[in-house]
N, C-alpha and C positions, 0 to 999 in steps of 0.2 A: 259471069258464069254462074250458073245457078247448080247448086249442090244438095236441091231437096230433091229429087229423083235419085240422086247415089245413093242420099240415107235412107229415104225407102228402098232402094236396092238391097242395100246390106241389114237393114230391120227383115225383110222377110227371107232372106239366104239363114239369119243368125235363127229367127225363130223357126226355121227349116229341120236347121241343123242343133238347132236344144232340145231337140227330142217332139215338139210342136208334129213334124213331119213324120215321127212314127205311128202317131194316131191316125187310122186309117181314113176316117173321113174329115175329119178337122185336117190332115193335112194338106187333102186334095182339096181343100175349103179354099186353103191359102197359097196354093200354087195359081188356081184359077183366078181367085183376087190379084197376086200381082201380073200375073198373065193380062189379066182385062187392063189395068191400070197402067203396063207400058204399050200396050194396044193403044189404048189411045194416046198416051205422051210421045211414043216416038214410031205408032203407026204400025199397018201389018208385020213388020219383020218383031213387034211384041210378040206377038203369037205363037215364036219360039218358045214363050216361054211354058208352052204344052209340055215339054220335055222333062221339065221338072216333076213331072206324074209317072213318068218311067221311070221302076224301082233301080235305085245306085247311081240314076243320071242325077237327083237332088244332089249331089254331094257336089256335084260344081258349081259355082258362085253365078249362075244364069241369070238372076237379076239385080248384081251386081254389076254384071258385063251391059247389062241394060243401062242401069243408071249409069254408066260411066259415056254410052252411046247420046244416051239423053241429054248429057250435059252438053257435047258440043252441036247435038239437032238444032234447028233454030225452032222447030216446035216445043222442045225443054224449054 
């Protein structure tokens, strides 16, 4: 099982949520980064992770949830 998609998951929810994501465009910098990045590891249904751009919806672990999907994809 591979576990480097979770810790990218939880590195960008953590840098989200230490304040990274109150800066206005640095933090839209890094929603779209991990957005593109489980786009491709576990395919369109990444692209949820647009949601994370919508103010108060960051505060849920959405690429966490990714990397946790990613691990059992056979694409992960």
């Amino acid at each position: 099982m591979n576990f480097v998609p979770l810790a990218i998951g939880i590195a960008f929810d953590v840098f989200d949520w230490l304040g990274v994501g109150l800066v206005p465009i640095l933090g839209d910098v890094v929603d779209v980064a991990g957005t593109l990045y489980f786009a491709k590891v576990i395919g369109p249904i990444g692209f949820g992770g647009f949601l994370e751009i919508i103010p108060l919806a960051d505060i849920l672990p959405i690429f966490s949830l990714f990397g946790v999907i990613a691990m059992f994809n056979k694409k992960g």
